[in-house]
C-alpha positions in Angstrom: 139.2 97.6 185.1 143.0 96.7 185.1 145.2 98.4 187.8 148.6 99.6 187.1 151.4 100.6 188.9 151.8 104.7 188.2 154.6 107.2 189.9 152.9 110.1 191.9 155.3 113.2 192.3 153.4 115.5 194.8 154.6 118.6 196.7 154.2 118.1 200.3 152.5 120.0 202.8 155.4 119.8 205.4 158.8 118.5 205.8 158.4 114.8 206.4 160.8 111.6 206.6 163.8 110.1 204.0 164.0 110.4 200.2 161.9 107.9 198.0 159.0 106.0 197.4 156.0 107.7 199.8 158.5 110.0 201.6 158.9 113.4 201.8 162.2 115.2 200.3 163.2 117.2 202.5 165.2 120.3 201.7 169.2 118.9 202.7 170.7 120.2 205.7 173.6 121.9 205.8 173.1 123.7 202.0 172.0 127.3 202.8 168.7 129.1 202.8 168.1 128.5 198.8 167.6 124.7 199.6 165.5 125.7 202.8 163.2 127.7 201.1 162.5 124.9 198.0 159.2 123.0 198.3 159.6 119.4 199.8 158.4 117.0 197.4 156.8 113.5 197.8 157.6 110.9 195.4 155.0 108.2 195.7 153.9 104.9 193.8 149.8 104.1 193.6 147.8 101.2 192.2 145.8 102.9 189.7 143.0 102.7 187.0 144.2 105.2 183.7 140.5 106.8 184.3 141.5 108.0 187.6 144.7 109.9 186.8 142.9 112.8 184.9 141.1 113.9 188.3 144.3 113.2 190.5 146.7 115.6 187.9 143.5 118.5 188.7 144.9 118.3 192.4 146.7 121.3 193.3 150.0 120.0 194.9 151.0 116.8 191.9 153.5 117.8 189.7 152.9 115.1 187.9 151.7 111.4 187.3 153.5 108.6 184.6 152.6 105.3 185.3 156.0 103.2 185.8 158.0 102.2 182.3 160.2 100.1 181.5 163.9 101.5 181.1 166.8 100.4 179.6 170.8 100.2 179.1 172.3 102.3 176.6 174.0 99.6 175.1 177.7 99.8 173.7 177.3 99.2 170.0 180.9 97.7 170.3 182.8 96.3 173.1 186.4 94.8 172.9 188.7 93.5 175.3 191.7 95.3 176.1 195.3 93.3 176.6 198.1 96.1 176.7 197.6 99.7 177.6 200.1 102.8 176.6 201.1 104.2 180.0 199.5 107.9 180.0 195.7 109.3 179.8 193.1 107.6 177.2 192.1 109.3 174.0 189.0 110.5 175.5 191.1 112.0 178.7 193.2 114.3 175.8 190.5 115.4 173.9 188.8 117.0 176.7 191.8 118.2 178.0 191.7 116.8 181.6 195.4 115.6 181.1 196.5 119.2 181.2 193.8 120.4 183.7 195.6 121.4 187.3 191.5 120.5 188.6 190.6 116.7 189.5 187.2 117.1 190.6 188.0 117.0 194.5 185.4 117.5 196.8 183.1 117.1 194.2 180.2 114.6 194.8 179.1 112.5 191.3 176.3 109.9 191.2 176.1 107.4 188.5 172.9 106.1 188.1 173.3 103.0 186.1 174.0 99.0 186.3 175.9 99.6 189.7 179.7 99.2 190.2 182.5 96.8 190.8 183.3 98.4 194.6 186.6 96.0 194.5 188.1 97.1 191.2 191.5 99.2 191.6 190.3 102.1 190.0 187.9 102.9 193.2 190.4 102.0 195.8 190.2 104.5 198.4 186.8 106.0 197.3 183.7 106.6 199.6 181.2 104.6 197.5 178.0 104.8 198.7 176.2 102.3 197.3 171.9 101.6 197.0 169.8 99.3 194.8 166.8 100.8 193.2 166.3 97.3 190.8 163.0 94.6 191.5 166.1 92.2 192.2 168.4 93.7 194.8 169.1 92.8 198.1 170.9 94.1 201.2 174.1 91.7 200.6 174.3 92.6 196.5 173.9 96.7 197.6 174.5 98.1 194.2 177.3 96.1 192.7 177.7 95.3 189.2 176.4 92.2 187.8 176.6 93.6 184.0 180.2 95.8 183.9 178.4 99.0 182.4 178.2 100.9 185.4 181.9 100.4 186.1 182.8 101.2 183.0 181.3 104.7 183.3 182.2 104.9 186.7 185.9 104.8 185.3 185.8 107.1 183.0 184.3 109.7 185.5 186.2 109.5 188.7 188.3 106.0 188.0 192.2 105.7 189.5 194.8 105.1 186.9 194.7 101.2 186.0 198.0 99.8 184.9 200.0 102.9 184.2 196.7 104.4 182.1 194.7 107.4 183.6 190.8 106.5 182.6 188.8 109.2 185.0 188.5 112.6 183.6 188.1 113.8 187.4 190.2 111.2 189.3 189.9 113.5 192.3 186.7 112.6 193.1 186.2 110.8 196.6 182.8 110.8 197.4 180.6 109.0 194.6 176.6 107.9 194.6 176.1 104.7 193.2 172.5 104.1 192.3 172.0 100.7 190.9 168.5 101.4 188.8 169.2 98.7 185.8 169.7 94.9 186.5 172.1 92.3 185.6 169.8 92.4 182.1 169.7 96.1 181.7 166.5 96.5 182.7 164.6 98.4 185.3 161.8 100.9 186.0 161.2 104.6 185.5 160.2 104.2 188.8 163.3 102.9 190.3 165.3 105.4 188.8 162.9 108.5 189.7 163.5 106.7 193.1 167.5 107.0 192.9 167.3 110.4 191.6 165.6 112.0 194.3 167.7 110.2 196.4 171.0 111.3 194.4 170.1 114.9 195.0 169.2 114.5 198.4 172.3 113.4 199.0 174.3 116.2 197.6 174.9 115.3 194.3 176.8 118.2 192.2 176.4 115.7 188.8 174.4 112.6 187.9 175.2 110.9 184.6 173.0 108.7 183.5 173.5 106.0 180.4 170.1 104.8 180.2 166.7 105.6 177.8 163.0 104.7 177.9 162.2 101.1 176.8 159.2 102.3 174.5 159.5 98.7 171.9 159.5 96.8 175.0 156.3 98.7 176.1 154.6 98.3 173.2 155.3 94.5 173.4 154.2 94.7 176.7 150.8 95.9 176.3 150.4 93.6 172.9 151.2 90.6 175.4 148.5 92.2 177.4 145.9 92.0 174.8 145.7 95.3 172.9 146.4 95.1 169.1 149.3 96.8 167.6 148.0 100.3 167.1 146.5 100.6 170.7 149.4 99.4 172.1 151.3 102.1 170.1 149.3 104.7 170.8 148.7 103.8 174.6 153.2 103.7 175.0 152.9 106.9 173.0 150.8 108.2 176.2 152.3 106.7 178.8 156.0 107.5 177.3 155.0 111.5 177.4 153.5 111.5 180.8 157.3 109.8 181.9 159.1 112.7 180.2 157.0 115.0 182.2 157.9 113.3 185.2 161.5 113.4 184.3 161.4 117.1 183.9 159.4 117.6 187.1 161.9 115.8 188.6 165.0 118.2 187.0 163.0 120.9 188.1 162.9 120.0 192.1 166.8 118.9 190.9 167.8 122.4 190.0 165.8 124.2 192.9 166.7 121.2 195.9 170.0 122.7 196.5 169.8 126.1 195.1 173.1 127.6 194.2 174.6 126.5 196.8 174.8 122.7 196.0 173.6 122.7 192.1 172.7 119.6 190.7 173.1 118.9 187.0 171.6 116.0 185.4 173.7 114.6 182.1 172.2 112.0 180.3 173.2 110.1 177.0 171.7 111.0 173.8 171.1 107.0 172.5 172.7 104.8 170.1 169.9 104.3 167.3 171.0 107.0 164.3 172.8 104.7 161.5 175.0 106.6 159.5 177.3 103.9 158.6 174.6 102.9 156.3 172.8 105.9 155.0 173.7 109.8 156.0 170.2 110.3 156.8 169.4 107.8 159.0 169.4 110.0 162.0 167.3 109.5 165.3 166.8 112.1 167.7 167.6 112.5 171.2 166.1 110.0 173.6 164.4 110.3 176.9 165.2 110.7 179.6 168.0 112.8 178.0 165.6 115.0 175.9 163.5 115.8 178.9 163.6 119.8 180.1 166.5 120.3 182.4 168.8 117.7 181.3 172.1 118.0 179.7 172.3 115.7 176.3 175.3 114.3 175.3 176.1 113.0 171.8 179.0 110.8 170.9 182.4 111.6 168.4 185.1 109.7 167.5 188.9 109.3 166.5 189.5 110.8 162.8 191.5 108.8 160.2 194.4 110.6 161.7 193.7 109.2 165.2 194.9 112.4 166.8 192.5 113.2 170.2 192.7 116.9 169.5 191.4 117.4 166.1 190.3 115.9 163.1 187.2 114.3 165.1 184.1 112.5 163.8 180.7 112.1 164.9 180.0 108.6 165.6 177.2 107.0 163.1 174.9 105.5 165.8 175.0 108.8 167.7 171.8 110.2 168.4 171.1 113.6 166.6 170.2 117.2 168.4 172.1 117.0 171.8 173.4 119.8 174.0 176.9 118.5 174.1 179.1 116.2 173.1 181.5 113.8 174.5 184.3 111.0 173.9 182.4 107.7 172.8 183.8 105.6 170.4 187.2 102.9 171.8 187.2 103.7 175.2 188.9 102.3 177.1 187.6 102.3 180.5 187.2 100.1 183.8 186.4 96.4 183.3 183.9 94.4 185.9 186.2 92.3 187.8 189.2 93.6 187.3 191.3 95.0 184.4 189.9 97.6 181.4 188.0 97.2 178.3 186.8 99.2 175.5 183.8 100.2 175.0 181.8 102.2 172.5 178.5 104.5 172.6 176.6 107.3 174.1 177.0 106.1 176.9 180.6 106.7 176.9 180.3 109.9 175.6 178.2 110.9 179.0 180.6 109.8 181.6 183.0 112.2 180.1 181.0 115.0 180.2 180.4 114.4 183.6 183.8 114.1 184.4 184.6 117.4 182.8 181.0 118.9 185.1 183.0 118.1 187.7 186.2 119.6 187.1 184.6 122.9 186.7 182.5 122.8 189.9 185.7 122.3 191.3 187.1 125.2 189.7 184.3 127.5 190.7 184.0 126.3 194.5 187.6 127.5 193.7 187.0 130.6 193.3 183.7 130.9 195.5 181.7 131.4 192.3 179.7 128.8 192.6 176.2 128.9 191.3 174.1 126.6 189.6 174.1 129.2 186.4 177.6 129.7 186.6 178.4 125.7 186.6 176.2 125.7 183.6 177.6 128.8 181.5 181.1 127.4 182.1 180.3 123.8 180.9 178.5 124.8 178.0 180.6 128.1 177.4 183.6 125.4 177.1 182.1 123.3 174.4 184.1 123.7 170.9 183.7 122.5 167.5 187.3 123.2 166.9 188.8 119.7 167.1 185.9 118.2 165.0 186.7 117.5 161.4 185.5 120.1 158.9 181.8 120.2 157.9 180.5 118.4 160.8 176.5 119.0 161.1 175.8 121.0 164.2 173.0 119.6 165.1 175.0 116.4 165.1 177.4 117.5 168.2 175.4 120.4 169.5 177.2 123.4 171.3 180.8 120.7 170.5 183.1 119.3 172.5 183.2 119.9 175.9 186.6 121.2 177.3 188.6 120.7 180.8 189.1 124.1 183.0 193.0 125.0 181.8 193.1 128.2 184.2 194.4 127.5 188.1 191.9 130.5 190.1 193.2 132.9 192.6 
């Protein structure tokens, strides 16, 4: 019987060695007694026959058991280069309203999990990057850089340095970032690569983690086709191995939101997708996809410039933006940090989610402010500052979800 490559997610007996593949996480040092007394997990990867996972999910201590999936960039529906800038924040910068936030996300630490970053571009100058690659095809001398320019795009709008007169970060104080590079130079990796880089973002102390990325479930399907299996096995096989993934992505949120307790709260934002086609038929809507749709992540839909072009009101939803997300973000033109130097302009969800990060980030800075910080109170203030005001009348809820989400305006005591 054919052997497959399956993610085991197990809670350890004792505190063992580093983050990742067959090591034990650890509660972080340093964090307070809510992180001491979470379980330490084990994140392990197994050669397995299907028939044996039933008996190994009846053992008391796994969480859970997916064999490893092909994943996938969240690719921009449009991407344009960008010759001249207008000195002064992007669209996307104004209609969150990080321009006029006094907050810049200092001593916050964000992790990107995505296509890596350009470590050399001027928007990072001056940054602690810390930099690992989760991909089939890394090595020690290519540690997380960008061979495809998505990361660093998102990276940019996050956390990036003003670029030729033009603020692109949202929270450009942000000096310590996690650069997980879980997709290649092909936009392609692993749900086990970037289970891998998770655990290992929040070990390290990640407040936010935005990921741009979704389940491959077509390229499964031709996977197992190529394998043998006609059409409707194939289907119904990705069907089963694409639920026991989301279950390990929300395992996975779950030792995320406990790891740290409130003292370092991780939250995990992740982009809606890009597959709803409303430019060609109002009802060709697609809902959220995983990871994003998982329990205990944030999902972040995409809106747009008006026919006014005016970043504080008269916004549209974006037509290929996936339907039924938590919040919603910036995603279509933005302008943003280009690999190898310069900006471009990029559209998607995955644009939308950098900017919802970005905004996380501001308001953990604004409650380790104020020594409010908990991981409920990060989440109540995010969510409690999403709006539907700027959006264009008549915009379907379900379309932008709580609304817009909104920059911290108020300097605390």
């Amino acid at each position: 019987m054919r052997k497959d490559r399956f993610i085991v997610l197990r809670q350890a007996t004792g505190t063992g060695g580093g983050a990742g593949i067959s090591g034990a996480l650890p509660p972080r040092m340093g964090v307070g007694p809510e992180a001491a007394a979470a379980p330490s997990m084990t994140l392990e990867a197994h050669m397995l026959d299907a028939r044996e996972v039933p008996s190994l999910l009846q053992e008391k201590n796994v969480r859970a058991v997916a064999p490893s999936m092909p994943m996938r960039l969240i690719r921009p529906v449009r991407r344009s280069d960008v010759s001249a800038t207008a000195p002064g924040p992007t669209w996307g910068v104004q209609a969150v309203g990080a321009d006029l936030s006094p907050y810049s996300g200092k001593g916050v630490t964000v992790a990107v999990l995505d296509t890596g970053i350009d470590p050399e571009h001027p928007a990072f100058a001056g940054m602690t990057l810390v930099r690992r690659d989760f991909t089939l095809e890394g090595s020690d001398a290519d540690d997380g850089v960008d061979a495809e320019g998505h990361g660093t795009h998102c990276a940019g709008t996050i956390f990036g340095r003003d670029v030729d007169g033009q603020r692109i970060g949202v929270a450009p104080g942000v000096e310590r970032a996690l650069i997980g590079r879980v997709l290649g130079a092909n936009g392609s990796g692993s749900s086990e690569g970037i289970a891998r880089a998770l655990t290992w973002a929040v070990q390290e102390g990640a407040h936010v983690v935005s990921m741009s990325l979704g389940m491959d479930f077509p390229g499964l399907v031709a996977e197992l086709i190529r394998r043998g299996l006609p059409a409707e096995l194939a289907t119904s096989q990705a069907l089963l191995d694409y639920r026991a993934n989301l279950n390990l992505f929300a395992a996975l949120a779950a030792y995320a939101r406990s790891y740290g307790g409130d003292t370092t709260p991780t939250l995990l934002i992740a982009a809606s997708g890009n597959e709803s086609r409303r430019q060609q038929n109002p009802e060709w809507e697609v809902g959220v996809a995983p990871p994003a749709t998982a329990d205990g992540f944030i999902s972040v839909a995409a809106v747009g410039l008006g026919p006014d072009r005016k970043p504080r009101e008269g916004l549209v939803v974006a037509p290929f933006s996936n339907t039924g997300a938590t919040l919603s973000g910036p995603g279509v033109n933005v302008v943003s940090a280009k690999l190898g130097g310069g900006l471009v302009q990029y559209s998607g969800t995955s644009m939308a989610t950098p900017h919802v990060a970005g905004v996380a980030a501001l308001w953990f800075q604004t409650l380790m402010a104020a020594g409010d910080l908990t991981r409920r109170n990060v989440e109540i203030r995010l969510q409690g500052s999403a709006t539907r005001t700027p959006l264009i009348a008549g915009v379907d809820r379900l379309d932008v979800g709580l609304g817009l989400v909104q920059a911290p305006q108020e300097t605390q005591p």
